[in-house]
N, C-alpha and C positions, 0 to 999 in steps of 0.2 A: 336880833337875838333869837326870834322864833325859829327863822332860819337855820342856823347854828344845833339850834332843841332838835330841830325837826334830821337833822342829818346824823346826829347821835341816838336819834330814836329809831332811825331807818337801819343803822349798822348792827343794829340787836334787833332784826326781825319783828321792830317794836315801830309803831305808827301817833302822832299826834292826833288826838280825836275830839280835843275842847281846847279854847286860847283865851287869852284875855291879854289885849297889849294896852296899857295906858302909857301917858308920857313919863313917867319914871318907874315903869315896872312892868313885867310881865310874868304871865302866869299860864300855864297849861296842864295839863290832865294827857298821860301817854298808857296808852291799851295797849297789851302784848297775852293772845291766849284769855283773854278773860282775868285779867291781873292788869288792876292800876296804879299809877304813879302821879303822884302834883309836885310840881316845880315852882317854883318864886323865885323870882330875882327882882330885885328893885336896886336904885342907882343912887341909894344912900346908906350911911352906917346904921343899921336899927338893934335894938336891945332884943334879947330873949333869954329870959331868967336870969337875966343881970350879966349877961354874957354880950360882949362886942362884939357883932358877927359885920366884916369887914365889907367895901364895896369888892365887888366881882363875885362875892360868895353866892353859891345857888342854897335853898331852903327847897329841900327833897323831902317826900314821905310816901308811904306807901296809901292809897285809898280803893276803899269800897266799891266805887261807880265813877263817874267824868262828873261827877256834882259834889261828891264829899270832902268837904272842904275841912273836917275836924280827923281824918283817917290817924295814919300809923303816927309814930314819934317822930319829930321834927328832927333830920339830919342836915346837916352843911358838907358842900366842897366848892371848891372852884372849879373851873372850866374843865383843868387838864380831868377832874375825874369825874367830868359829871355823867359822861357815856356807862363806865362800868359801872358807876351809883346806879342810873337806871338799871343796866341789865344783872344789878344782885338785885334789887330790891321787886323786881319782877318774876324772879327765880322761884 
């Protein structure tokens, strides 16, 4: 999956600069210009404010530093959108 992250972050002039892969999830932090992003995927259905957020779905936000783990509001897509999710939410 990092893979995948890291080839969507290359096509927006954007770089992965933090990872985190466990065996059902993976997490990174992507730098573009001094503008950060954190990604989560995990390989189950999980709740967030009582909301079904599906398997395949990415948890995108915008963040502070490659450590800020509490940054922007919590957004969802899947795969096909997750390239231009990074490159709005870096803009």
């Amino acid at each position: 999956m990092l893979r995948e992250i890291s080839k969507y972050a290359e096509a927006v002039d954007a770089a992965v600069v933090s990872e985190n892969k466990g065996h059902y999830y993976t997490s990174c932090f992507i730098e573009r210009n001094g503008k950060f992003v954190y990604i989560n995927h995990s390989a189950d259905v999980r709740m967030d404010d009582g909301i079904k957020i599906e398997l395949g779905s990415f948890m995108i936000r915008t963040a502070r530093h490659a450590k800020d783990y509490t940054g922007g509001n919590n957004q969802y897509c899947d795969m096909l959108q997750l390239q231009s999710m990074i490159d709005k939410l870096l803009s």
